[in-house]
C-alpha positions as MATLAB code, in Angstrom:
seq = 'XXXXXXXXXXXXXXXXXXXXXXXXXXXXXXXXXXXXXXXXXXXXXXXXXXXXXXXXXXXXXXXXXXXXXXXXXXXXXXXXXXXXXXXXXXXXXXXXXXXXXXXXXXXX';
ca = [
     -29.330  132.725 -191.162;
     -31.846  130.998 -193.359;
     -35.362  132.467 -194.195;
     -36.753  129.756 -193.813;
     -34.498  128.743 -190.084;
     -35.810  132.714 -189.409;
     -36.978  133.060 -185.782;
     -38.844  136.077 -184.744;
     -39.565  136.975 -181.192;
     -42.664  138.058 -180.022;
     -41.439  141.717 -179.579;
     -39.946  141.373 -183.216;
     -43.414  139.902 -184.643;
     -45.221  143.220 -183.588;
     -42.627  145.579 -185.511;
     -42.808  143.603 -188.134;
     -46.690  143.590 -188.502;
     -46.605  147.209 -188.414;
     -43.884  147.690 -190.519;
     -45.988  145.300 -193.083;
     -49.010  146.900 -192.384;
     -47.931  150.346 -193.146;
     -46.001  149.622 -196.163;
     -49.168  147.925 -197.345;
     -51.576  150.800 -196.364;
     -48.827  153.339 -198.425;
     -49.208  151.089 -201.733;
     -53.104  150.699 -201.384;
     -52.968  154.236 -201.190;
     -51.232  154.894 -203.601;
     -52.414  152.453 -205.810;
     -56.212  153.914 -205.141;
     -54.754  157.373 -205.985;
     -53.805  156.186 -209.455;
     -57.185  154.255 -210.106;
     -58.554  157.724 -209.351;
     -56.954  159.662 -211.598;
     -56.766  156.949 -214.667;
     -61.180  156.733 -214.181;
     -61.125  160.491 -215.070;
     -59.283  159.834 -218.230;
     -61.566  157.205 -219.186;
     -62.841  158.230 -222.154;
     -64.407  155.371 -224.091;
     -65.308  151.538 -223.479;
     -61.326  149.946 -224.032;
     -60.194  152.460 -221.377;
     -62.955  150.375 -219.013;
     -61.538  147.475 -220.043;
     -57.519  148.778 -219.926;
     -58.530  149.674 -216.176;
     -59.765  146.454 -215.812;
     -56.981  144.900 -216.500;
     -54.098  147.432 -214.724;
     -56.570  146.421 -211.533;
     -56.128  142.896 -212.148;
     -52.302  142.540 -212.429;
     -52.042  145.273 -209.726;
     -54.123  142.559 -207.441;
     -52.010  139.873 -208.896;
     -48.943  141.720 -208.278;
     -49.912  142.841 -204.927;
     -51.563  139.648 -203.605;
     -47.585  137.624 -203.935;
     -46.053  140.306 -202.951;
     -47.794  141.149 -199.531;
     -46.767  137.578 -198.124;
     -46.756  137.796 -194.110;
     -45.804  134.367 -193.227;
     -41.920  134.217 -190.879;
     -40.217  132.589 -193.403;
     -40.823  135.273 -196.211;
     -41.004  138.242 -194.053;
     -37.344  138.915 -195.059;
     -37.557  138.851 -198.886;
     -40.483  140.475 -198.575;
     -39.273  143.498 -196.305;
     -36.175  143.563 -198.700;
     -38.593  143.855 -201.571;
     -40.453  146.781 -199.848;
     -37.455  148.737 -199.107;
     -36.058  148.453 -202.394;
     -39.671  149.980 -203.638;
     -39.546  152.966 -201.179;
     -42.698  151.598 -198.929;
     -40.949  150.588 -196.192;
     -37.825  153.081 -194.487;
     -34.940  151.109 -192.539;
     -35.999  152.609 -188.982;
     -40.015  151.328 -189.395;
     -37.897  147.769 -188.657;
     -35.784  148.765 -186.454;
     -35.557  146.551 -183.005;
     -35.288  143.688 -185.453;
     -32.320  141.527 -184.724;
     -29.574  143.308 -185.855;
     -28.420  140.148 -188.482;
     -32.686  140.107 -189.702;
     -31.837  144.627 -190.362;
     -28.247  143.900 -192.169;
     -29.525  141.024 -194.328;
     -33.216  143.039 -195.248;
     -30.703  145.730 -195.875;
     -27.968  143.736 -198.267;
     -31.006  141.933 -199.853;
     -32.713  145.530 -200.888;
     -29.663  146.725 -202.492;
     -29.497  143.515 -205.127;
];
């Protein structure tokens, strides 16, 4: 199966948008966590500016990463998994070959 040959059913598109979704939600979350705690070490003007630039890689970073279009959907899950903010049964009723190749691609 290609990506980019990847069909997803209709019932497969909603599991997948949550599965995206949440996994997004759980790095935002995390990722507002650490701004948190970093602005109470700020100390003096370069830690501003450090800050400033953790937040813009992070929305670099985050902004390729979080790519929700079919033919990525794959990489991306496999990507997600491998990070620990998506779990194996949030995509679960996936086709069975999308699960085992998400699955194979998250362990390179």
């Amino acid at each position: 199966m290609q990506a980019s040959q990847t069909i997803w059913s209709e019932a497969e598109k909603t599991i997948a948008q949550a599965a995206f979704t949440n996994a997004y939600q759980r790095e935002i979350n995390a990722l507002i966590q650490e701004v948190h705690d970093r602005s109470k070490q700020i100390k003096a003007i370069e830690d501003v500016w450090h800050l400033h630039d953790f937040l813009s890689a992070r929305r670099h970073e985050l902004d390729g990463k979080y790519d929700n279009r079919d033919a990525a959907l794959v990489f991306v899950f496999a990507d997600l998994l491998r990070e620990g903010w998506l779990q194996v049964s949030e995509i679960e009723g996936l086709d069975a070959d999308k699960i085992k190749k998400i699955s194979a691609l998250a362990r390179m």
